[in-house]
C-alpha positions as CSV (number, residue, x, y, z in Angstrom):
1,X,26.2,16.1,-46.4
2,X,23.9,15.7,-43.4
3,X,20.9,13.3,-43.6
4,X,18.8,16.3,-41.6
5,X,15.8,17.1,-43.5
6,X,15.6,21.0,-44.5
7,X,14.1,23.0,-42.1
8,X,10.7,24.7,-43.0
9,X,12.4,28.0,-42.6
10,X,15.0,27.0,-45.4
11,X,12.4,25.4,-47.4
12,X,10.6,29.1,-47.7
13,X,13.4,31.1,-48.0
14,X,14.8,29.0,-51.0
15,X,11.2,29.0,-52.4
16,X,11.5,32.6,-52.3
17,X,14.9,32.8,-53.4
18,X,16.2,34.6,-50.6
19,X,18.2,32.0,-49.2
20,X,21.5,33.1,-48.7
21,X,24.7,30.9,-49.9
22,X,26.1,28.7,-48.5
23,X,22.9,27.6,-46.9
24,X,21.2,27.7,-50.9
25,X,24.3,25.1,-52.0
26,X,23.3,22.9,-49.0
27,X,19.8,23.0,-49.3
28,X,20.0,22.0,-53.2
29,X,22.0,19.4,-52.4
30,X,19.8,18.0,-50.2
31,X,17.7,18.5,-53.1
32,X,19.5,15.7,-55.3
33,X,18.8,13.1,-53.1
34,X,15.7,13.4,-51.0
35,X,12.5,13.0,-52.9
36,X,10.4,14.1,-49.3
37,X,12.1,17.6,-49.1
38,X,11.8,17.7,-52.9
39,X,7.9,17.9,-52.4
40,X,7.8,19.6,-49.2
41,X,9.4,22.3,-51.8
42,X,6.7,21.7,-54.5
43,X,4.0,22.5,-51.6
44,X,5.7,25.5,-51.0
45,X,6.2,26.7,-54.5
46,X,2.6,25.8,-55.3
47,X,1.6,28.2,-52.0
48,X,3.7,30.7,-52.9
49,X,2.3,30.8,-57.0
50,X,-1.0,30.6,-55.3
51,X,0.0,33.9,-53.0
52,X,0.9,35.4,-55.8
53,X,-2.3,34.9,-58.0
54,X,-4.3,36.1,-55.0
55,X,-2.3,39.3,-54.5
56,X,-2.8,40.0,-58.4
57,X,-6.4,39.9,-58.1
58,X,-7.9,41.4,-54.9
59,X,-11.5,40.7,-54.6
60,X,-13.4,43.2,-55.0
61,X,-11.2,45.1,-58.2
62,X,-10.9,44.4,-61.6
63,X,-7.8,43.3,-63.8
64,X,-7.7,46.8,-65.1
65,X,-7.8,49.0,-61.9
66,X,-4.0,48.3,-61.1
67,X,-1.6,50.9,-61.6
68,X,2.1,50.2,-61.3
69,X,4.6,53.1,-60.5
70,X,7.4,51.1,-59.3
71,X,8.7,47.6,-60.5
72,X,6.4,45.6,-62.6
73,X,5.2,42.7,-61.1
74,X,4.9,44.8,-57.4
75,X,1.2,46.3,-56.6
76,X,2.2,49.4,-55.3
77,X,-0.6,51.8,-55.8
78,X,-4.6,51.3,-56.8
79,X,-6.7,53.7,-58.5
């Protein structure tokens, strides 16, 4: 196991779950021991949540106006 912190990059793409493996088996082992990356991670899942909210409610439209005709979860087309 190295005693290299995770990169940013790696940090994001785990966050997003689209870290491939082996590099996802690496990086959560880092994980276990290293309480810095361990919140590097939590500001990165917190940004990422927060990403998310923001995308869900566009200023300017209401809760209602969204119309899904894809996956749920995805904004893909607004009334």
């Amino acid at each position: 196991m190295s005693t290299e912190h995770i990169t940013d990059d790696d940090l994001d793409l785990y966050s997003l779950a689209r870290l491939p493996e082996p590099a996802c088996a690496v990086v959560e082992e880092h994980l276990l021991v290293c309480m810095d990356c361990q919140e590097r991670l939590t500001g990165w899942d917190e940004y990422a949540r927060a990403m998310r909210s923001a995308c869900r409610q566009p200023e300017g439209h209401s809760a209602g106006t969204r119309k899904n005709h894809e996956e749920p979860g995805r904004v893909t087309h607004w009334d």
